[in-house]
SERO-4910 file (N, C-alpha, C, O; in steps of 0.05 Angstrom, whole numbers):
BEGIN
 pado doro    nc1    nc2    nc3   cac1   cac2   cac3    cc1    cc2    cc3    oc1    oc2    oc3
  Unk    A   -975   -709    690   -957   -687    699   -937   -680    677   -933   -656    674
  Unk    A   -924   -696    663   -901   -691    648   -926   -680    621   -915   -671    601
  Unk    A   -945   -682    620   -962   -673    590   -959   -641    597   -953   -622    584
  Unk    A   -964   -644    619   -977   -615    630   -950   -594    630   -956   -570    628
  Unk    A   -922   -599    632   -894   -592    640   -893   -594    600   -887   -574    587
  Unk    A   -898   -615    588   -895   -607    570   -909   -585    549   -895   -570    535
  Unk    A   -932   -584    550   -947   -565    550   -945   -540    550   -955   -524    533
  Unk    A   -926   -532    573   -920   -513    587   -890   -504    575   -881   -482    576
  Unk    A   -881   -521    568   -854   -514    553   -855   -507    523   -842   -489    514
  Unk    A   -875   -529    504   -885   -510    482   -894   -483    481   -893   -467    462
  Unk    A   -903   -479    501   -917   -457    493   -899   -429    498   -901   -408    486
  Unk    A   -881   -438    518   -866   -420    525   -832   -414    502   -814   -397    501
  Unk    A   -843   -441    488   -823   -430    457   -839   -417    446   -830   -394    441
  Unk    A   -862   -422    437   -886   -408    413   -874   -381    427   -855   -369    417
  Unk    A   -890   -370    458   -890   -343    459   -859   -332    467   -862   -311    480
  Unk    A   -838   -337    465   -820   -326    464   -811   -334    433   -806   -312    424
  Unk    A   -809   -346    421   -801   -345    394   -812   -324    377   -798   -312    361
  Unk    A   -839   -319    381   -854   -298    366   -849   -265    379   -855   -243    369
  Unk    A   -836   -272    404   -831   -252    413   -801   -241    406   -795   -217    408
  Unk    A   -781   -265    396   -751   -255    393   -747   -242    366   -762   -244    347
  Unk    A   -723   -228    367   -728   -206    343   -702   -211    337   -687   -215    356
  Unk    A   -690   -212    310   -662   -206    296   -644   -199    303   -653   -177    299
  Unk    A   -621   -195    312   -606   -182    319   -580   -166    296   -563   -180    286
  Unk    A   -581   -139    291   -581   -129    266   -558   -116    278   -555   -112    302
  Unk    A   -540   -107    258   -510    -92    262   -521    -67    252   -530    -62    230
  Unk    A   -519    -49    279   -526    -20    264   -510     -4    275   -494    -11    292
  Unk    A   -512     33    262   -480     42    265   -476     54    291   -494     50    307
  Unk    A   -462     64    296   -458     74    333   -432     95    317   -416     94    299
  Unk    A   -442    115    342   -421    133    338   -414    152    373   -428    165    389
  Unk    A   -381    142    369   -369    138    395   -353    177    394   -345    189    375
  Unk    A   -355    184    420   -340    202    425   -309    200    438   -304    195    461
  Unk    A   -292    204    420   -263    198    444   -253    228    439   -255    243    419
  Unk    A   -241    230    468   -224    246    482   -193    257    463   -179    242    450
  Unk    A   -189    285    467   -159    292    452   -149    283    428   -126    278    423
  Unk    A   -180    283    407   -167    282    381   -149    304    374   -152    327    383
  Unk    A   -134    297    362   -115    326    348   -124    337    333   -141    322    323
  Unk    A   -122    363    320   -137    368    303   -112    364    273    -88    369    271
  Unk    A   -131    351    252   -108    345    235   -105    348    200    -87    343    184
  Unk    A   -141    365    201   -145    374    185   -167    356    167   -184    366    153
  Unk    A   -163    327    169   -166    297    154   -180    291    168   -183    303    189
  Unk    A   -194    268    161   -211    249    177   -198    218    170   -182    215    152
  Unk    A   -205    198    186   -187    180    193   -205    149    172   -229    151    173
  Unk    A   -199    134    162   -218    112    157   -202     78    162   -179     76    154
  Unk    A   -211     59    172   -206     38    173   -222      9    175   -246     10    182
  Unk    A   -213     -8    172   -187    -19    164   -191     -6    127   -213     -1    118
  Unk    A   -165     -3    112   -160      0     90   -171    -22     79   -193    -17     70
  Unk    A   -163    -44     77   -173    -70     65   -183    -90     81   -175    -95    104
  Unk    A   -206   -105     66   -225   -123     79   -221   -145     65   -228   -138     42
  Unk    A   -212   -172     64   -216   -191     49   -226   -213     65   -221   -217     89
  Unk    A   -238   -225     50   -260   -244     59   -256   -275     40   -251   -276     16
  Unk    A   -260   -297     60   -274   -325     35   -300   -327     36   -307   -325     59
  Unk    A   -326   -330     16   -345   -335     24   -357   -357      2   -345   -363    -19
  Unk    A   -379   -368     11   -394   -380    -12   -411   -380    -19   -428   -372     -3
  Unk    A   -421   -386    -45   -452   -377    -58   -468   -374    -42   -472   -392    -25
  Unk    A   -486   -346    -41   -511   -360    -23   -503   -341      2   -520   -327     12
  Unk    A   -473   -342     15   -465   -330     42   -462   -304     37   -457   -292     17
  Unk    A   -467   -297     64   -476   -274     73   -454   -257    103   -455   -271    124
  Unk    A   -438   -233    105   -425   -238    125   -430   -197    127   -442   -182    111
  Unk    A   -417   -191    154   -416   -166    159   -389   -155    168   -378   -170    184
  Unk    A   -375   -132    162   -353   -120    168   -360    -92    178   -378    -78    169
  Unk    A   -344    -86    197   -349    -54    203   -330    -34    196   -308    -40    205
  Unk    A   -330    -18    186   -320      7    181   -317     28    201   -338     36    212
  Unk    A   -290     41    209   -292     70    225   -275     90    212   -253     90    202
  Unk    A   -291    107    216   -292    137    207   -289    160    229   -308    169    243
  Unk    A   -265    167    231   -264    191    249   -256    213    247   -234    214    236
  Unk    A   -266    239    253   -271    267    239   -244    272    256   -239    259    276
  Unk    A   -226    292    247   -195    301    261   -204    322    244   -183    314    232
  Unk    A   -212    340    231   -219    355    214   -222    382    225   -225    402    210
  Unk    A   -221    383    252   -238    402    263   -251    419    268   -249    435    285
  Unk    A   -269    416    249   -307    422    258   -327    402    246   -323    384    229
  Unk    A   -350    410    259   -362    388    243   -370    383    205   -370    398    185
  Unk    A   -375    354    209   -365    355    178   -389    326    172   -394    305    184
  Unk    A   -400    341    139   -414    321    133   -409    293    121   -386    289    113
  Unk    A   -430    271    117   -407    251     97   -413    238     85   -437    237     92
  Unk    A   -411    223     67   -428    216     44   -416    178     31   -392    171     29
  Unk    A   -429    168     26   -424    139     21   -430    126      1   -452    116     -3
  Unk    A   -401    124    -22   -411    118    -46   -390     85    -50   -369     78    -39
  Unk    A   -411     70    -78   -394     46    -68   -386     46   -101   -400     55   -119
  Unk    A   -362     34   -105   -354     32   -144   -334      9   -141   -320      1   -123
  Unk    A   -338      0   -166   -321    -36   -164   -292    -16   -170   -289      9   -170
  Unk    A   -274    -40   -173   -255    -26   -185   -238    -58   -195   -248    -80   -190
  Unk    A   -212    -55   -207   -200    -84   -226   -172    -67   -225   -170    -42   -227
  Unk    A   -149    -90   -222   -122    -89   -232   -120    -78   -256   -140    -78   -271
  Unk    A    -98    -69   -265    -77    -61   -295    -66    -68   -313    -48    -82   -305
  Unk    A    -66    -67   -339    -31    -77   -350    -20    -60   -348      2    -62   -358
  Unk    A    -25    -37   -338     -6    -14   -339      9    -14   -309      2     -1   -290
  Unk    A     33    -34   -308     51    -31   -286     43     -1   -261     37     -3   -238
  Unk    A     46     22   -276     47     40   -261     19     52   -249     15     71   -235
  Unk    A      0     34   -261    -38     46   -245    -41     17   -235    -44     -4   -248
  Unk    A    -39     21   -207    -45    -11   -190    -69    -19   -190    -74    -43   -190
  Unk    A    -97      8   -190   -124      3   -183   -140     14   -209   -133     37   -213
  Unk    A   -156      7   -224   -185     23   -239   -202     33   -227   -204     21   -249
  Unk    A   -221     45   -213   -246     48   -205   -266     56   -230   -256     67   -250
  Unk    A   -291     51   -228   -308     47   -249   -337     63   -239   -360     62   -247
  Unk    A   -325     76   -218   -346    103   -228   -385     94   -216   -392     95   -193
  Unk    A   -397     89   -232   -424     79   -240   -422     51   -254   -435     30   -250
  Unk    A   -401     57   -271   -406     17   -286   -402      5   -263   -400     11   -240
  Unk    A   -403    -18   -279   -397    -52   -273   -368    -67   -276   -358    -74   -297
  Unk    A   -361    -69   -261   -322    -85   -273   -341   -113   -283   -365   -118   -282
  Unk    A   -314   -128   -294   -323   -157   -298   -328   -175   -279   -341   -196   -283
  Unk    A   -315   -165   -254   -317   -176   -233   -328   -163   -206   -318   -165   -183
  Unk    A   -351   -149   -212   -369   -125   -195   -375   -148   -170   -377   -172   -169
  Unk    A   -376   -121   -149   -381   -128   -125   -397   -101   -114   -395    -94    -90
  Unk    A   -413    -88   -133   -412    -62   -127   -455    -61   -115   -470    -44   -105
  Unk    A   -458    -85   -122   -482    -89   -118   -498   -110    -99   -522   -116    -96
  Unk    A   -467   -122    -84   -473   -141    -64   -452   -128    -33   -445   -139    -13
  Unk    A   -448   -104    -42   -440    -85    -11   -464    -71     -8   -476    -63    -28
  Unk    A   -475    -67     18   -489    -46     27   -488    -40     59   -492    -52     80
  Unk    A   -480    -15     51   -476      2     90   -496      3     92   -513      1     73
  Unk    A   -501      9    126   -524     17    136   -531     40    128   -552     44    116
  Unk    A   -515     58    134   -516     83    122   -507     93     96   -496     75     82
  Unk    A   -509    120     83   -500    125     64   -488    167     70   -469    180     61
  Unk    A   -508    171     87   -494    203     91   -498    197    130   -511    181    144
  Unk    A   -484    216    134   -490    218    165   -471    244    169   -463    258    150
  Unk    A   -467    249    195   -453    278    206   -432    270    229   -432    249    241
  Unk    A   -422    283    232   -396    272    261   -378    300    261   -366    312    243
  Unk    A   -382    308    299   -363    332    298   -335    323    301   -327    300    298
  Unk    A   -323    343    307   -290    334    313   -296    308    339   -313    301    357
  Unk    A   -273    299    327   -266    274    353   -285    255    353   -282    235    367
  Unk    A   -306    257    340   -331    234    338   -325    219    315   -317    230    294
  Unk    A   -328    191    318   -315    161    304   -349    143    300   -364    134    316
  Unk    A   -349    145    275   -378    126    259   -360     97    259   -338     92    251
  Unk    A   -379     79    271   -371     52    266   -392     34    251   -412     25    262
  Unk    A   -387     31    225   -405     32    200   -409      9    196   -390      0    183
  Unk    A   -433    -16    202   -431    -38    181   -440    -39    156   -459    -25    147
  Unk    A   -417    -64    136   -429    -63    115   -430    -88    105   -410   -103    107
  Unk    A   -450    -95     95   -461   -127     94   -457   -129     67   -466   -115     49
  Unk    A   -432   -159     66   -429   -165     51   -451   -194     34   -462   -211     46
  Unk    A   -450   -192     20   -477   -212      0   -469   -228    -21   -466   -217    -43
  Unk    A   -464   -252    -20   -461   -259    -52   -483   -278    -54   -496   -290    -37
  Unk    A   -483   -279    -89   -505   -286    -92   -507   -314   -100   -486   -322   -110
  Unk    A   -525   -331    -99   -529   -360    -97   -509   -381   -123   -497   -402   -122
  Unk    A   -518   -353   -150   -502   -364   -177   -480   -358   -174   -473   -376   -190
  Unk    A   -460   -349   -167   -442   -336   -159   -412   -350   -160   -403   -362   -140
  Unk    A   -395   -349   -192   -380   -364   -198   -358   -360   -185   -348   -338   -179
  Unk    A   -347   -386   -180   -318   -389   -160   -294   -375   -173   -286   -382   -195
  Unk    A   -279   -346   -152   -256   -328   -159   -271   -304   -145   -294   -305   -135
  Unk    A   -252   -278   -148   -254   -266   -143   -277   -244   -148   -292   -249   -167
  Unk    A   -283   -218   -132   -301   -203   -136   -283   -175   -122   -267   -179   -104
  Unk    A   -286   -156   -130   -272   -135   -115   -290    -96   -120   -295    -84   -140
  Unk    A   -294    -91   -101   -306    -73    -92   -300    -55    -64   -289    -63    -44
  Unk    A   -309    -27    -71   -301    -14    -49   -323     17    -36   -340     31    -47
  Unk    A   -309     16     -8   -329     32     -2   -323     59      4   -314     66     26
  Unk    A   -329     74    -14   -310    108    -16   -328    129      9   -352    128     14
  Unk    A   -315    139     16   -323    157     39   -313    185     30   -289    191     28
  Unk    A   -335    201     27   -327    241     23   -338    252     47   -359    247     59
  Unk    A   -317    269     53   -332    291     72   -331    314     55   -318    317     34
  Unk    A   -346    332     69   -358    359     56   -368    375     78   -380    363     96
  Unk    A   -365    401     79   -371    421    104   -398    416    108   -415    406     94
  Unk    A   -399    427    132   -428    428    149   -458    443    152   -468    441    175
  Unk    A   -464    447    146   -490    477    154   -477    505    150   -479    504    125
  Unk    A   -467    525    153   -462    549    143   -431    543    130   -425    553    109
  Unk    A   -414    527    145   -390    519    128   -391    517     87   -379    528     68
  Unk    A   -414    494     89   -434    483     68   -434    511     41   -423    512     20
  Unk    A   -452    531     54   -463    549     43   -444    563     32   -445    571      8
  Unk    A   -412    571     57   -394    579     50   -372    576     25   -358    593     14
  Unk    A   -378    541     21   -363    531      0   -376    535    -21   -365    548    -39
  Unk    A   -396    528    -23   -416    542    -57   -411    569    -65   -410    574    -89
  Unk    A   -409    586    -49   -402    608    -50   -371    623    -58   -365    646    -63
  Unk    A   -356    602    -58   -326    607    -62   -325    614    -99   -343    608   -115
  Unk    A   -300    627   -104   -292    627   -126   -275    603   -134   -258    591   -121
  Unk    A   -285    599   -164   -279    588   -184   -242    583   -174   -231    602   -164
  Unk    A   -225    559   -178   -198    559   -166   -189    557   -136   -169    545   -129
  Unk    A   -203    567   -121   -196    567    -93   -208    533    -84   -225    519    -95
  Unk    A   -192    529    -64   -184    497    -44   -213    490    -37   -230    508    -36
  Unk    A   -219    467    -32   -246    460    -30   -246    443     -5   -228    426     -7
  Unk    A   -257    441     15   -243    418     41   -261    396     34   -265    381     53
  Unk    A   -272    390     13   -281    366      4   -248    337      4   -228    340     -9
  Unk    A   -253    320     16   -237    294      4   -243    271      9   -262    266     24
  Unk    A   -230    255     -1   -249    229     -7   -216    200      4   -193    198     -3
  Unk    A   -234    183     26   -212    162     26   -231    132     13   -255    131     10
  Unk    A   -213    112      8   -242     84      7   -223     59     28   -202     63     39
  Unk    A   -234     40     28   -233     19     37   -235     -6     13   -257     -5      2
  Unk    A   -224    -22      6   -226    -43    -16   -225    -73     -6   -208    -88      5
  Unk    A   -255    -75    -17   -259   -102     -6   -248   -129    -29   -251   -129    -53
  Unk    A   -237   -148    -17   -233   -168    -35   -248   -190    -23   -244   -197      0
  Unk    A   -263   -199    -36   -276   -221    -34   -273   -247    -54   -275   -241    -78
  Unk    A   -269   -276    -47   -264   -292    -48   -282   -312    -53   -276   -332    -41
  Unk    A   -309   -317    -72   -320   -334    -76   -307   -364    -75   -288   -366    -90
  Unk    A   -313   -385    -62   -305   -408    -56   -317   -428    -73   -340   -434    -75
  Unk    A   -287   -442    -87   -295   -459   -110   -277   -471   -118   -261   -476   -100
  Unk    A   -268   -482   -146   -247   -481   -165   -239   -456   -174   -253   -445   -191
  Unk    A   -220   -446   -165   -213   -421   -180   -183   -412   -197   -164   -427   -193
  Unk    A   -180   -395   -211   -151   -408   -224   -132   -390   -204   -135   -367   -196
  Unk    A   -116   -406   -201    -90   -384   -190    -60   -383   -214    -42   -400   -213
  Unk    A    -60   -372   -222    -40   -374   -247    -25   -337   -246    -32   -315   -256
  Unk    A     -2   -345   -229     10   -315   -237     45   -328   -227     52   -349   -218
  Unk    A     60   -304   -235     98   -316   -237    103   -292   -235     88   -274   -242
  Unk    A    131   -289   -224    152   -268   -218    164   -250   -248    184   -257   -261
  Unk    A    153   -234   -253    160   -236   -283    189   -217   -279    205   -226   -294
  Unk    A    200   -194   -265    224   -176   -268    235   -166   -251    225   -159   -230
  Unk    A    260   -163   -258    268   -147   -227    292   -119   -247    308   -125   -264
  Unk    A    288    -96   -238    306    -78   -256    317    -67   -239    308    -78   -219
  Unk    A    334    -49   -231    342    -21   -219    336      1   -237    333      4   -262
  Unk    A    333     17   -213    318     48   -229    342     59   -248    339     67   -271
  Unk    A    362     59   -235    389     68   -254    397     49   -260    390     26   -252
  Unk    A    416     57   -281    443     36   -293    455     35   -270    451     16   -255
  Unk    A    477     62   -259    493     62   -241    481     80   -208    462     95   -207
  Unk    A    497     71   -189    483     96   -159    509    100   -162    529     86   -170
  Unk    A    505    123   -152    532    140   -132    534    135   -101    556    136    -89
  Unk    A    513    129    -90    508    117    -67    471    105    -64    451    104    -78
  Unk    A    482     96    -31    451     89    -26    429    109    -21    436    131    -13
  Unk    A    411    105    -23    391     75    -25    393     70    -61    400     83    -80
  Unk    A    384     47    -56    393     34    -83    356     18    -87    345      4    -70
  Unk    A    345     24   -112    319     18   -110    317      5   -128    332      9   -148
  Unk    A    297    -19   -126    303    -45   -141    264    -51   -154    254    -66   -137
  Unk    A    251    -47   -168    229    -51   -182    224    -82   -189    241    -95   -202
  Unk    A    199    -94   -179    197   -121   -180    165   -119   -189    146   -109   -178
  Unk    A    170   -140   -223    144   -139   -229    129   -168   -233    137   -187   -247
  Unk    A    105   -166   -215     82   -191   -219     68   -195   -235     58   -174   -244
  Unk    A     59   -221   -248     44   -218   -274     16   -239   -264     18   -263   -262
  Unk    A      0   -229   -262    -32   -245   -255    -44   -258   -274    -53   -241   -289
  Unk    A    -48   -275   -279    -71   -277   -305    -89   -296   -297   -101   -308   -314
  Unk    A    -96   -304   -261   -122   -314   -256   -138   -302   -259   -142   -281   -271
  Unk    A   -156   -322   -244   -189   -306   -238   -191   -293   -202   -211   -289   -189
  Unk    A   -169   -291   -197   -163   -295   -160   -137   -276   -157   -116   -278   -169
  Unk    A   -145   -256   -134   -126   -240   -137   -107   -255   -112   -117   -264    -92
  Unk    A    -75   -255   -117    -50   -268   -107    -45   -246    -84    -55   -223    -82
  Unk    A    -21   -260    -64    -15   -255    -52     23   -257    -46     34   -268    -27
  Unk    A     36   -244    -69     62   -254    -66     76   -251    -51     73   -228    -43
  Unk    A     99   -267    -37    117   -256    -18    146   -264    -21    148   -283    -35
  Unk    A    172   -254    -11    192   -262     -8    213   -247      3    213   -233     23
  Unk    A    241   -253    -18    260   -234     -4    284   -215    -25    287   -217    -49
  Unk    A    294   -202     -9    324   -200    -33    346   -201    -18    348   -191      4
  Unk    A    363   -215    -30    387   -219    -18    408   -195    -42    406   -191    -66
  Unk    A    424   -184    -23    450   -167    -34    475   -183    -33    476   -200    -14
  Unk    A    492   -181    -47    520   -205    -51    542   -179    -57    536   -158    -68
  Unk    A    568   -185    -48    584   -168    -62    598   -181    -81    591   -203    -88
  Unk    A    626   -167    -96    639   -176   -110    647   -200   -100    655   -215   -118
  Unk    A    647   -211    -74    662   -232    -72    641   -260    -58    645   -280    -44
  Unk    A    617   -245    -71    594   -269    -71    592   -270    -34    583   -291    -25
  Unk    A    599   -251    -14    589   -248      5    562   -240      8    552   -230    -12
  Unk    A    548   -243     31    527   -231     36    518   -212     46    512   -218     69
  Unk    A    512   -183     42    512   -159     49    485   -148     65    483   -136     87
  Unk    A    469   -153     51    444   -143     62    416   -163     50    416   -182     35
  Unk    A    393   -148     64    372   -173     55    348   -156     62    343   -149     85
  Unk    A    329   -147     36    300   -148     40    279   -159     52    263   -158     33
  Unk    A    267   -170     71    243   -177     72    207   -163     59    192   -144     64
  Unk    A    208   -186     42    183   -178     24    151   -175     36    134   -192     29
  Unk    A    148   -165     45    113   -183     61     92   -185     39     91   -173     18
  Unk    A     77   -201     49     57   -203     19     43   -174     10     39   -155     27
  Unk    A     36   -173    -14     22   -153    -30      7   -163    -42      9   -187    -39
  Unk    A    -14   -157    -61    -37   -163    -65    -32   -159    -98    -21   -139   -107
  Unk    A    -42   -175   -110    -37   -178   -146    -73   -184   -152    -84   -205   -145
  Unk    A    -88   -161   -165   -109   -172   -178   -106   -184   -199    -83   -185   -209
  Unk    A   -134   -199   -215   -132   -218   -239   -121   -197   -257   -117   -173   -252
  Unk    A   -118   -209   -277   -111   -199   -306    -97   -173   -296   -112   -155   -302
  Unk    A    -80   -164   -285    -62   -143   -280    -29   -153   -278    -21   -176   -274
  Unk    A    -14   -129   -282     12   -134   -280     22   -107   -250     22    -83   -254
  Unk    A     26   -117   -230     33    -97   -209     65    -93   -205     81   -111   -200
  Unk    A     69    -66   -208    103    -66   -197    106    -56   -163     92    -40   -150
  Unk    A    125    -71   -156    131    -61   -129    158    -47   -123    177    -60   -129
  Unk    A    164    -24   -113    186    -24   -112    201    -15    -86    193      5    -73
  Unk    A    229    -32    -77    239    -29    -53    269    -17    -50    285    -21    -68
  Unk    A    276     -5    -31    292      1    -25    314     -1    -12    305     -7     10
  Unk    A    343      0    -11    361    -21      5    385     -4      9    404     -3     -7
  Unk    A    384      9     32    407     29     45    430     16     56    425     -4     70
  Unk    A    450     21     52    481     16     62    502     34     64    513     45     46
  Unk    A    509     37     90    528     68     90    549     68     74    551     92     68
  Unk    A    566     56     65    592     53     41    588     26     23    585      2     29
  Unk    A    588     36      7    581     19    -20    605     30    -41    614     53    -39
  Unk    A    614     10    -62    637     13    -79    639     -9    -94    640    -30    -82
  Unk    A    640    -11   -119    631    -30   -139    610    -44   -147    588    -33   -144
  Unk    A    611    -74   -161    588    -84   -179    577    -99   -145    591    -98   -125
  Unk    A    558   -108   -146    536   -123   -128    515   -140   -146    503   -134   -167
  Unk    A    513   -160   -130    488   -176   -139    461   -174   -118    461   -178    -94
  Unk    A    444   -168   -131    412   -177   -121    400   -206   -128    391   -214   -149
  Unk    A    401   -214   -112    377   -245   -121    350   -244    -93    350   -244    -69
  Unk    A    330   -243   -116    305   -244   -107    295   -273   -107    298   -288   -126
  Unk    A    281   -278    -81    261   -302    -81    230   -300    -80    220   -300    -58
  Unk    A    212   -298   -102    181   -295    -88    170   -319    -93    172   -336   -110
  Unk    A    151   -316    -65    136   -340    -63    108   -333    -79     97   -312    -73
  Unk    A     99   -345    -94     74   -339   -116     49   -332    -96     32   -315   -102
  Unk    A     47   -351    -64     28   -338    -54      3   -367    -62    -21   -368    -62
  Unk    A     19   -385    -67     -1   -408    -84     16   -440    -85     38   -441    -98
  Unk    A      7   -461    -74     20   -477    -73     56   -470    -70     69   -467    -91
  Unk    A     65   -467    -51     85   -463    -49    115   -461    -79    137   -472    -84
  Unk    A     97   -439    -92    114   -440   -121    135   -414   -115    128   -392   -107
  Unk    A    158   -424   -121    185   -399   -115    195   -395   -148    203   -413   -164
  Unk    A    191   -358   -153    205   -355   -169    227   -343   -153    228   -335   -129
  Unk    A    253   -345   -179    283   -334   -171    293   -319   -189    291   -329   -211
  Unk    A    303   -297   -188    325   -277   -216    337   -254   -197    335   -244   -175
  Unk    A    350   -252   -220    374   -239   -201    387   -210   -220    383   -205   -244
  Unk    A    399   -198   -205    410   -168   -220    434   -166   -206    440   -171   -183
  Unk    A    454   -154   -236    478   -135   -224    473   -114   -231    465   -105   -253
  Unk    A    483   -103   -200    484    -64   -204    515    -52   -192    533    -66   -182
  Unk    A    516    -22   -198    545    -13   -191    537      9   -182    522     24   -193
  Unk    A    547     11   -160    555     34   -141    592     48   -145    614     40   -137
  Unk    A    584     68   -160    605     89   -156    609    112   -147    603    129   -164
  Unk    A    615    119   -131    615    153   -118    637    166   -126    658    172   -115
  Unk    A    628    170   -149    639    192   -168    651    215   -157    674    222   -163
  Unk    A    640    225   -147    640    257   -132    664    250   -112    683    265   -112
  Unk    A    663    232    -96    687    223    -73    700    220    -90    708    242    -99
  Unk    A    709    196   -106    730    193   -124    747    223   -132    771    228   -129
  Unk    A    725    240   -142    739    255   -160    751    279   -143    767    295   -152
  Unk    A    740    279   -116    751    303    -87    774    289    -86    795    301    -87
  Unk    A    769    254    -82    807    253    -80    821    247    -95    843    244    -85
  Unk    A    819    244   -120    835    248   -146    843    283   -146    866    293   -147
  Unk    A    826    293   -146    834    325   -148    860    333   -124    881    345   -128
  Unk    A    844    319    -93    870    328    -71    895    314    -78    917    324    -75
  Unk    A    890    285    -90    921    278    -92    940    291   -114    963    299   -109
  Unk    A    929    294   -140    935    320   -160    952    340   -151    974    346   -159
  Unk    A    931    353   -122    938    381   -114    973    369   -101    995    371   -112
  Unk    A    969    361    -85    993    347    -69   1013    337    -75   1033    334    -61
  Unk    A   1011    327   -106   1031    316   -107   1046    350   -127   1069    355   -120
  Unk    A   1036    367   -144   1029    388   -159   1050    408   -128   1071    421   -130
  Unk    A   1035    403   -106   1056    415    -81   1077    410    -82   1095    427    -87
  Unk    A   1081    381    -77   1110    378    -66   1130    376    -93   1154    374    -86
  Unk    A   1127    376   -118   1142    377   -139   1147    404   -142   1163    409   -161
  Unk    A   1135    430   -125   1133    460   -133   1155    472   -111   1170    491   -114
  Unk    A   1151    452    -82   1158    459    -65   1189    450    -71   1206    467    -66
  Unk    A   1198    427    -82   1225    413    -80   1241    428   -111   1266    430   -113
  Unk    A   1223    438   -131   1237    447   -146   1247    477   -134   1269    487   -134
  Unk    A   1222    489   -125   1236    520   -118   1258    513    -92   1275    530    -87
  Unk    A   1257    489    -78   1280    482    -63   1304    485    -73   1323    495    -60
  Unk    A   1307    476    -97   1330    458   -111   1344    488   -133   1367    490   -143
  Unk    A   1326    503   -133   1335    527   -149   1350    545   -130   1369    557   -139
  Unk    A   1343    548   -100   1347    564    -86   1377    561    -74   1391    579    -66
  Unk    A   1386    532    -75   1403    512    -61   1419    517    -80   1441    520    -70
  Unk    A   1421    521   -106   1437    523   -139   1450    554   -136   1475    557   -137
  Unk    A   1430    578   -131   1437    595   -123   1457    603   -107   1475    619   -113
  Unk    A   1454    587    -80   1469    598    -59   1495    594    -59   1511    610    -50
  Unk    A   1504    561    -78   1523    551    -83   1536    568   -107   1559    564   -115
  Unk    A   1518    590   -119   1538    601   -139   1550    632   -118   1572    641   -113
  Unk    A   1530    638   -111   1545    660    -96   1570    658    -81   1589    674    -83
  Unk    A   1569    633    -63   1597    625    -46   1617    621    -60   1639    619    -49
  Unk    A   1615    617    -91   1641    601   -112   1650    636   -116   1672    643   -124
  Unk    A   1628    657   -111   1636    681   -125   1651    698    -97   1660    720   -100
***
């Protein structure tokens, strides 16, 4: 009896095993209610970052929603892209090449063009891949999305003159991925400046620059503290992390409003590297003068006092007068 029960249970793995099938992330596209119309189409999440390891294999989804209103075609292109030394360009994109650190050949959507009218939302997977050799640090890649008009829309735009607006535009999504390994983390707080020498008032904007030189893009965070002349505490930034690729230098810059401000102040910044709990610290003096106030009441007190010396002398003349007439 139990041969026979067993028997019966092999077999019933064989023919359901041969019968079960994959289960595969494919795209769906949802209709919601009272989109606005907004001219744009919508994409998310902005950033995807991931840990993975040689060999692993994982999936993320993408949504895409037309606010554009009408329908609109769309197109799916993928390009690595790498950090700066140039403080002021945060991202590269590379087009057709290869970065040093490509990821441009281990993303693949399901799709690559598809269609969506107004208010219709593509929920896109895209399978991420690394590959078995696949040295420990970073990899970074992204997934650019264009729309472009529809069926006679389409025809419409080829047809335009040379200069006129094109409703073509393009948003991406940037994946950071994380090969798991030894990897270097080596980056420090390198500056902190103000945009001016002096403000006249607030906001008062304060530029803070990171210097990377891993193989692993950072995550720095911290704060700024404001001090006045008398080493009180005035106000305070909260930093949230930002993202530093390898070999780049990123500036960030923040802002710090206060309704009356008047003299020198200190800034001292704390960032956390984002890496074994390493704190850099530096600090700035800046000056707030409101010139313009100053000089309205420098001018009214001028005027005023310019009054009453005009008013007491033509007093004093008039009073001289009267006393000569009565002697006469």
């Amino acid at each position: 009896m139990k041969k026979i029960n067993f028997l019966i249970l092999a077999l019933g793995i064989i023919f359901f095993g041969f019968n079960l099938k994959p289960v595969l992330a494919t795209p769906v596209i949802e209709d919601i209610k009272d989109v606005p119309v907004k001219s744009d189409f919508v994409l998310g999440p902005g950033k995807v970052e991931l840990w993975l390891s040689p060999g692993e294999k994982a999936t993320k989804e993408l949504m895409i929603t037309n606010r554009i209103g009408k329908t609109m075609d769309f197109q799916i292109n993928i390009e690595d892209f790498s950090g700066s030394r140039d403080p002021k360009q945060t991202v590269v994109f590379y087009g057709e090449k290869e970065s040093p650190k490509s990821l441009k050949n281990y993303l693949k959507p399901e799709l690559t063009k598809f269609t969506l009218m107004h208010g219709q939302r593509m929920i896109l997977p895209i399978e991420i891949s690394i590959p078995e050799d696949a040295e420990p640090g970073g990899r970074y890649g992204s997934i650019l999305v264009t729309s472009s008009p529809y069926g006679e829309d389409a025809k419409f735009e080829k047809e335009k003159a040379t200069g006129q607006i094109s409703l073509n535009s393009r948003l991406g999504a940037l994946f950071f991925i994380r090969v798991k390994g030894d990897v270097i983390e080596d980056g420090f707080f390198k500056e902190i400046k103000t945009t001016k020498m002096f403000y006249e008032k607030s906001p008062v904007s304060f530029e803070l620059l990171f210097e990377n030189n891993g193989n692993i893009h950072l995550l720095p965070y911290g704060v700024v503290e404001i001090k006045n002349f008398f080493n009180k505490k005035i106000g305070e930034i909260n930093l949230d992390p930002w993202y530093v690729l390898p070999d780049s230098l990123r500036l960030r810059e923040v802002k710090w409003n206060s309704e009356w401000l008047f003299g020198r102040y200190t800034a001292s910044v704390s960032i956390n590297r984002g890496y074994q709990d390493i704190v850099d610290q530096k600090s700035i003096d800046f000056w707030v003068i409101p010139w313009r106030i100053i000089l309205v009441g420098l001018t009214s007190l001028f005027l005023i006092v310019w009054f009453f010396k005009w008013v007491i002398g033509h007093f004093e003349i008039k009073v001289k007068d009267k006393n000569v007439k009565d002697k006469n």
